[in-house]
N, C-alpha and C positions, 0 to 999 in steps of 0.2 A: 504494500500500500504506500502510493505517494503524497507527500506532504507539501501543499503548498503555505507559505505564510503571506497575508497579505497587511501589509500595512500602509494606510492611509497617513501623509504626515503633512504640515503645512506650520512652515519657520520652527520646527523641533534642533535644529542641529546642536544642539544641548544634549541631546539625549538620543539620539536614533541610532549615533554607531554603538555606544554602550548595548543598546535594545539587540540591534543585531547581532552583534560578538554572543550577546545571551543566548537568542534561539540558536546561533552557529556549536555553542558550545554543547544546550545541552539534545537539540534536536539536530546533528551534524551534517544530515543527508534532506533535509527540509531545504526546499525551493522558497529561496525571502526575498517579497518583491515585495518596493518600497513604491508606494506612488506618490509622487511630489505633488503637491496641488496647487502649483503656482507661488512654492517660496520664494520669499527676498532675500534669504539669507542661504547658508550652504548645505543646507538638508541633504541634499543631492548628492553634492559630491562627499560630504560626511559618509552618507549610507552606501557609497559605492567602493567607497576607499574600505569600507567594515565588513565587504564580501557580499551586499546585499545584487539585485538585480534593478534599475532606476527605471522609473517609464515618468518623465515629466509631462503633464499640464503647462500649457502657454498660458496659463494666466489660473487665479483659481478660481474654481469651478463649483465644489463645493466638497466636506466631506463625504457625503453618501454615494458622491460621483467618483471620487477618487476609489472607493470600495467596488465598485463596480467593474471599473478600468482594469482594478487587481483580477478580482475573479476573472471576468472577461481573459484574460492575459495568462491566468494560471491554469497550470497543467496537470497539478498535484488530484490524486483521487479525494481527499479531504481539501478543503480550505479551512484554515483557521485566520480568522480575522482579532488582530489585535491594535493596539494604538503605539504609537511613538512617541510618544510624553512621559515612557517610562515607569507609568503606571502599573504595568501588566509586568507578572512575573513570567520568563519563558520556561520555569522550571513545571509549571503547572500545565506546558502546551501536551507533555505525556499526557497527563491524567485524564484534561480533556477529549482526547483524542481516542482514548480506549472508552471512552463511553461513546463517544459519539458511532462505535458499532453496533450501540443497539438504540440510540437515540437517536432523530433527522435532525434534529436542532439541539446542540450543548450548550449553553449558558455559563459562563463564570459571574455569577453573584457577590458582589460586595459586599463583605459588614458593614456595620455603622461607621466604624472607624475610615472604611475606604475611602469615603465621600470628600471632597474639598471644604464643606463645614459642613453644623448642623443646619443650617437653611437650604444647601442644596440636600442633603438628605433629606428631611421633613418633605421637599417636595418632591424627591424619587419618588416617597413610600403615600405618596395622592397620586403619583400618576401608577404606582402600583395598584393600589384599589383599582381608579376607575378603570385600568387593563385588565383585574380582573372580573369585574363586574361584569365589562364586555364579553369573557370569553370564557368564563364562570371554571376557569385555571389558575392555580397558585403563582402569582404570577410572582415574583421573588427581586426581578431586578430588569426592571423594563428597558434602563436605556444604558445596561451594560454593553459596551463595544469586543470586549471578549469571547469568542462564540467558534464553534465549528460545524461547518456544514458538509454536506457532501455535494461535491460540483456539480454534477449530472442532476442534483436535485433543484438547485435554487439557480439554475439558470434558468427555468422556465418561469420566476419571479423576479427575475431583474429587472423587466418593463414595471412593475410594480410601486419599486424603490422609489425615494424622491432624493434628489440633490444633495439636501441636507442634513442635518443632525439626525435626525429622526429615523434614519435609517432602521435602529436596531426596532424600534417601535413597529414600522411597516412587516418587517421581515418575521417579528413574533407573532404579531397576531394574525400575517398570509399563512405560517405555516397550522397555528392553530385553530382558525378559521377552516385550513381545507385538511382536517383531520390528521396532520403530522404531531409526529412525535416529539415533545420538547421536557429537557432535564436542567436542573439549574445545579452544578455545584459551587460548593462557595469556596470561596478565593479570598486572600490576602492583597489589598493593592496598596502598593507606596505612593507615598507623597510624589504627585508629581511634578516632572521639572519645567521652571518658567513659569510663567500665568497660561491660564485655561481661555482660550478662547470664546467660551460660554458666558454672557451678562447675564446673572440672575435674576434679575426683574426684566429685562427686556427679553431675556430670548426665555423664561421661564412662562411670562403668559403668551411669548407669539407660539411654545411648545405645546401649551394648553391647548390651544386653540388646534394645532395640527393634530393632538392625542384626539382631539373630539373629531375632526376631520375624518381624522384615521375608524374612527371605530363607527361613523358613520359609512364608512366605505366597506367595511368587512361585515360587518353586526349591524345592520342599520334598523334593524328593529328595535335592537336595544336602546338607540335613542328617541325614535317615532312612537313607541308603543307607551314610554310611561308620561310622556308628553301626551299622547292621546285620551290616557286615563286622567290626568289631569284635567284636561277643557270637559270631560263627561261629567267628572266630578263636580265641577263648577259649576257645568251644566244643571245638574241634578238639586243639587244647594240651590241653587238661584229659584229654581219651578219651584221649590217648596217650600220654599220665602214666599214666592211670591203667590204660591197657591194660597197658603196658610191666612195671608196678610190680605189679600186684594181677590183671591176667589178665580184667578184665571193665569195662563201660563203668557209670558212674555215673550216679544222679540229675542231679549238678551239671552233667554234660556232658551231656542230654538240654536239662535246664533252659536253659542257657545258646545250645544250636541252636534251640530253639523260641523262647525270647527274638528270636534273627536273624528268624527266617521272618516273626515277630507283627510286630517294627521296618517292616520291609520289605515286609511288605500295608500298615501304614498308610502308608507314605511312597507306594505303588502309589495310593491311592486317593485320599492326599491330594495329588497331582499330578492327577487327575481333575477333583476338584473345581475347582484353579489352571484348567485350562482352561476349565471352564464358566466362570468369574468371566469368563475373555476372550474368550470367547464371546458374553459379557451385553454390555463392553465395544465390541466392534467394533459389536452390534445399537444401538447408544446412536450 
C-alpha cells in the first residue's frame, strides 16, 4: 500500500521543512507533496530542499484548493492530509493509516488543549453539535485538517469541496451523508508555528454561516423541517388566541400554516435533489 502525504501550506517556511524531515523520518517511503498556495515567502523552496515534492499556485487560491491540487496530483493508494504549521505530529501518520483499513474516513481529533485558545475551542465544540445534529454522528472534531482517505474514494467528491477552510466540514458530512465510514482518533497537537491564518470573529461567523450552508446542502431537511414546525406552531397559537378571544380564525393564522406547508415542500424536494447529487457521486 502506497502513501501519499498531502500538505496544503501558505507563508509556513517556519515550519514545513521541520514537518517534512518528520513524515521523511518516521513514514520513509511516503510520497510528500507540498502544495504552495501562493506564498510570499520560501515555503517552497524550504519544502523542497526537506525532500518534499512542490507543485506551486500562481497566486493563492485558497486552502481547500491547495488540498485538492494534492490529491489530484497524488498517487499514493491512501492520502493522508495534514497541515504545515507544525501542528500535526507525523508520528501519529502510522496509527492513522492502519485504521483507515477499515475506516473510509480517519479523523485525528484534538483535545482541548490542541486548540489555539479557549474561544476557538468553545466554538469547535458549536460547530460540533450542530455537525452533529445534522448527521445524528459523534461528530468529535469537525474542522480537524488531519484525516486519511482512500484516493479512489474521495475523488468522486472533489467537485464537492469548496476553496476554502471548510474543506474538512464538506468532506465529513459528503462522506456521512452518503453512508461512509468515518472514525475519529485522538491526537496530540502542538502549539503551532507563527500566527494562524484564521480571524476568530471574522472568519468564525462567515464559518457559521458556511456550517449552515453546508448542512443545508447534504441534510436539508434538517434545516427546512424544524423551521416548518415552527411557522405550524405559531400557526396553531395564533387560531387559538384568536379563536378563544374573537370566535373566528384569522388571516395571520392561515398565513403562518401555509408559510409551514411552502417550508416543508421545499425542504421535500430539496432532499430530492441531495440525493441525485449522490447518485451522480456513487456513478463517478
Amino acid at each position: 500500500m502506497k502513501i501519499s502525504v498531502v500538505i496544503p501550506v501558505y507563508n509556513e517556511a517556519q515550519a514545513i521543512g521541520e514537518v517534512v524531515r518528520g513524515i521523511r523520518n518516521y513514514v520513509p517511503d511516503a510520497e510528500i507533496l507540498v502544495v504552495d498556495d501562493g506564498s510570499t515567502d520560501d515555503s517552497g523552496r524550504v519544502a523542497r530542499e526537506a525532500g518534499a515534492y512542490v507543485w506551486s499556485h500562481p497566486y493563492n487560491v485558497g486552502n481547500g484548493a491547495a488540498v485538492k491540487t494534492g490529491i489530484r496530483l497524488a498517487s499514493g493508494d491512501k492520502i493522508v492530509l495534514m497541515d504545515g504549521d507544525g501542528q500535526h505530529d507525523p508520528e501519529d501518520i502510522t496509527r492513522l493509516v492502519e485504521a483507515s483499513e477499515k475506516y473510509d474516513l480517519v479523523v485525528g481529533a484534538r483535545d482541548p488543549g490542541g486548540h489555539a485558545n479557549h474561544f476557538r475551542f468553545t466554538a469547535n465544540q458549536v460547530y460540533n453539535l450542530i455537525a452533529r445534529y445534522a448527521t445524528q454522528f459523534p461528530i468529535k472534531d469537525l474542522t480537524s485538517g488531519f484525516r486519511v482517505i482512500d484516493r479512489d474514494t474521495v475523488i468522486s467528491y472533489l467537485y464537492l469541496l469548496p476553496n476554502s477552510f471548510s474543506y474538512p466540514t464538506t468532506l465529513t458530512l459528503a462522506y456521512l451523508r452518503s453512508g461512509r465510514t468515518v472514525c475519529y482518533l485522538p491526537i496530540q497537537a502542538k502549539k503551532r508555528s507563527g500566527k494562524s491564518k484564521i480571524k476568530l470573529f471574522r472568519d468564525g461567523i462567515r464559518f457559521l454561516l458556511i456550517l449552515v450552508k453546508i448542512i443545508t446542502l447534504f441534510s436539508p431537511f434538517r434545516v427546512f423541517l424544524p423551521v416548518s414546525f415552527v411557522f405550524f406552531l405559531l400557526g396553531l397559537i395564533n387560531y387559538a388566541l384568536t379563536f378563544f378571544a374573537y370566535g373566528r380564525f384569522t388571516n395571520m393564522s392561515a398565513l403562518l400554516l401555509i408559510t409551514s406547508v411552502i417550508v416543508f415542500m421545499i425542504g421535500l424536494v430539496s432532499e430530492q435533489i441531495t440525493q441525485l447529487r449522490y447518485d451522480r457521486v456513487e456513478k463517478r
